[in-house]
N, C-alpha and C positions, 0 to 999 in steps of 0.2 A: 504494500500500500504506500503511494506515495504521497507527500504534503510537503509543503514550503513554509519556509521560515518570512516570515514577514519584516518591517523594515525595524520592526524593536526587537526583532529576535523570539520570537513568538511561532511557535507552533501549534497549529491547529489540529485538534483528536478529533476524528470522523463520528458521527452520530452513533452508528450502529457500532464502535467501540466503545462509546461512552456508556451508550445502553446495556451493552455485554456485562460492564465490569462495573455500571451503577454507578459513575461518576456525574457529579453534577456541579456549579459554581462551588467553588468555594473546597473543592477534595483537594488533597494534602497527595504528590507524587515524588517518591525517592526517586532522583537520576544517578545511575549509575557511569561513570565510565570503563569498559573493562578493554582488557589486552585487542590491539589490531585497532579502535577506533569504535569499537558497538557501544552505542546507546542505550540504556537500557531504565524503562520506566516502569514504575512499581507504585499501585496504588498503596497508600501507609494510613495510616490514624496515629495521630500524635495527639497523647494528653496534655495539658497544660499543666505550668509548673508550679507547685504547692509551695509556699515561703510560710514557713510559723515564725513567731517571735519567740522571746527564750523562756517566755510562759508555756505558747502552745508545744515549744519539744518539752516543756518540763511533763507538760498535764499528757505530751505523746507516750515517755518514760515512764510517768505512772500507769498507764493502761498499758502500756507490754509487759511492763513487774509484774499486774495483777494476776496473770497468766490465765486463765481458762474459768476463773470465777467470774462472776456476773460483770458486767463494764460499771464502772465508777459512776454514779449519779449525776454528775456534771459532762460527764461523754454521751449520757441517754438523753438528757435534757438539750443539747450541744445535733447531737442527731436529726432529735425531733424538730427542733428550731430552726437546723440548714437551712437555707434558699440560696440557689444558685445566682453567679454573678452576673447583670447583665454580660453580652459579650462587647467587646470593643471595638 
């Protein structure tokens, strides 16, 4: 299948790829370069990254101590209360 690079450098994936593999705005693709010059693109899912302060690794510490007993009342309540961030 062939496609062109456009004038930013930009290539286009053909519908009935995108379809195949369930790609739509906004998907995350690993490029690889490997030996000879091949290209190689790989749909990925990448989490975003978790920053605590040095309460929340304190209060992360005390829930892996607690080992296999019930979670600490301020992790249930902490749980219960999440809401997700808007995105940016």
């Amino acid at each position: 299948m062939l496609v062109t690079i456009d004038k930013r450098g930009s290539v286009g994936i053909p519908q009935s790829v995108r379809k195949a593999l369930e790609l739509e705005a906004g998907s995350t693709l690993n490029l690889e370069v490997e030996a000879g010059g091949t290209i190689t693109l790989s749909p990925t899912v990448v989490f975003g990254t978790v920053r605590l302060s040095e309460t929340g690794l304190n209060k992360l510490a005390e829930a892996r101590d607690s080992g296999t007993a019930p979670l600490p009342g301020w992790l249930r309540e902490a749980m219960n209360n999440a809401e997700a961030d808007p995105v940016e």
